[in-house]
C-alpha positions in Angstrom: -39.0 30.6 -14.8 -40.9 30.5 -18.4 -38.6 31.8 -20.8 -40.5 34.6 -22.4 -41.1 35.7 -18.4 -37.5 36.3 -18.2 -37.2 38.0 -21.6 -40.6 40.3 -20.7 -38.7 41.3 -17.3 -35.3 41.9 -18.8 -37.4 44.2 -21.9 -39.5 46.0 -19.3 -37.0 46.2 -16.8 -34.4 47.6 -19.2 -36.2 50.2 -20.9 -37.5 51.1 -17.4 -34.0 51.4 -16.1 -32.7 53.2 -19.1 -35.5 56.4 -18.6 -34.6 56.1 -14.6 -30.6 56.6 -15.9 -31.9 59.7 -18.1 -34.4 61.3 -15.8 -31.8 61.0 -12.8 -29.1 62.5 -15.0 -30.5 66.1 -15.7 -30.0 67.3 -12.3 -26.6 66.3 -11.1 -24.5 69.1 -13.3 -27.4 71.8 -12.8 -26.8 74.6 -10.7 -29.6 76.0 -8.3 -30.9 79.6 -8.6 -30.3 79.6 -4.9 -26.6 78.8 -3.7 -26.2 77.3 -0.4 -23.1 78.7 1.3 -20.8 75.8 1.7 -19.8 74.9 5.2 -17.1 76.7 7.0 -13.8 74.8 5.7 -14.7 73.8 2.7 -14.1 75.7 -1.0 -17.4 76.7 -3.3 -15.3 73.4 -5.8 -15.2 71.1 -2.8 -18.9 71.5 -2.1 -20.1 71.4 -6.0 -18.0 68.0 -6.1 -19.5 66.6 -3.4 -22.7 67.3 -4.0 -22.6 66.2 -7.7 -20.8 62.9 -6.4 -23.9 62.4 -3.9 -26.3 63.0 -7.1 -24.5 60.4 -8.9 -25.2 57.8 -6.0 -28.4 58.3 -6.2 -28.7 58.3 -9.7 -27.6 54.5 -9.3 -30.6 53.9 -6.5 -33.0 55.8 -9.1 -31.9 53.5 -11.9 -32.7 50.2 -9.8 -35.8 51.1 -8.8 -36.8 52.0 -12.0 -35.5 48.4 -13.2 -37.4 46.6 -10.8 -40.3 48.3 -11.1 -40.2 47.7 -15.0 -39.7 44.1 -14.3 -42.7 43.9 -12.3 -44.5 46.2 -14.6 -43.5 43.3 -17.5 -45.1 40.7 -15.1 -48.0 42.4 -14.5 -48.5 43.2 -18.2 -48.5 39.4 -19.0 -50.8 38.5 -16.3 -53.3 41.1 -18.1 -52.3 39.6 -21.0 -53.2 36.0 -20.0 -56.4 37.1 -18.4 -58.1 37.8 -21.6 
């Protein structure tokens, strides 16, 4: 792998991953102007947590694909680049 490939992927991917991180952040601490009743056993606390702990999972999946996708992005931007 070419050098300034891997330094393209890593800038692309990075700055891709970053704005998944921020725009998979926002939700998990909001509230919904409709609350679900929790299920039967469980505390209105318990619930919150695990639902915030389930948006934090995915804020990890969001992040990745956002990374990859960057990186390819960044490969794809130098083949447009080397086309011309």
């Amino acid at each position: 792998m070419n050098l300034v490939l891997a330094l393209i992927m890593l800038l692309f991917g990075s700055v891709a991953g970053w704005i998944g991180w921020r725009s998979a952040t926002r939700p998990i601490y909001r509230r919904s102007v409709y609350q679900p009743d929790p299920p039967d056993g469980m505390t209105r606390r318990e619930f919150d947590r695990r639902v915030r702990r389930g948006r934090k999972i995915r804020r990890v999946f969001v992040t990745i694909f956002y990374a990859f996708s960057g990186a390819i992005g960044g490969v794809i931007f130098l083949m447009l680049l080397n086309r011309h």
